[in-house]
N, C-alpha and C positions, 0 to 999 in steps of 0.2 A: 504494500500500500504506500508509502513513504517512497519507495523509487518510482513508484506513479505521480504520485505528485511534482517529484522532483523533477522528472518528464516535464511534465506538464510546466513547472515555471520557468523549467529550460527554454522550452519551447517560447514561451509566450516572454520570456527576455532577451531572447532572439527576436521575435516579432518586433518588438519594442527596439530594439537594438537597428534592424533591418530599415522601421519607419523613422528612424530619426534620420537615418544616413540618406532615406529619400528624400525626408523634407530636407536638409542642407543641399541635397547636390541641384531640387530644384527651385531653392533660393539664393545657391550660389554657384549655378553654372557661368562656366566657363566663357567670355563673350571672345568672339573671332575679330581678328583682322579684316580689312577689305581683299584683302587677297585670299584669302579663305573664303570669306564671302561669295567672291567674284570664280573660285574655282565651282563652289556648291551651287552656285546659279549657271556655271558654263559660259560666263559671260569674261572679258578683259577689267581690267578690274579698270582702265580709262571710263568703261561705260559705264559703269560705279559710280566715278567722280566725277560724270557730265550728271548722273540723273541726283545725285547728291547736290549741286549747284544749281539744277534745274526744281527743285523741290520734289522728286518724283520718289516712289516709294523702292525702297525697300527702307525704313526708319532706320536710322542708327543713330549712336549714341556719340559725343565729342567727350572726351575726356582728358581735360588739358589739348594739346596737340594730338593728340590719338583718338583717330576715327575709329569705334567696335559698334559690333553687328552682335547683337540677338541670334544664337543660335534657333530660338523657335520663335521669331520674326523673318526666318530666312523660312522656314517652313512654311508660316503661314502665307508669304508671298509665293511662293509656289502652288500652296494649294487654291489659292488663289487666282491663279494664271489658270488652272485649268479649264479644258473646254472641249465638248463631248465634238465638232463641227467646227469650220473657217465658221461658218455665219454665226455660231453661238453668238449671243449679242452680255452673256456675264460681263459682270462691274470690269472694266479696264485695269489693268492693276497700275501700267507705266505710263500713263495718257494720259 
């Protein structure tokens, strides 16, 4: 009975151990460079810094002199983009 329980708050301090380590990695994920950005979009990272000057999306952040990108800002800009047809008339994402 006693290595049952023991079981048991093994387990559930792992659980607890497990949910903590998720909430820090997704409150303190990792933000990318524009060149990371610009590979995960397929795109030159020039066209980065034209639609960055142009106000166009993909948001990013300045900090100090360093331009970083949202890893799941870069996702949601793709999901985004997608579209079942050329005529899909979906929200423009760079327009």
């Amino acid at each position: 009975m006693a290595q049952n329980a023991q079981q048991h708050l093994s387990r559930k301090a792992l659980a607890l151990k497990q949910a903590n380590e998720q909430k820090y990695d997704t409150h303190h994920r990792r933000l990318i460079d524009e060149h990371e950005a610009a590979y995960r979009l397929g795109l030159m990272v020039t066209t980065l810094r034209r639609w960055r000057w142009a106000g166009k999306p993909p948001r990013f952040l300045k900090i100090g002199a360093a331009v970083r990108y949202d890893p799941e800002e870069i996702a949601e800009f793709i999901k985004a983009a997608r579209r079942n047809s050329t005529s899909d008339t979906g929200r423009a994402v760079n327009g």
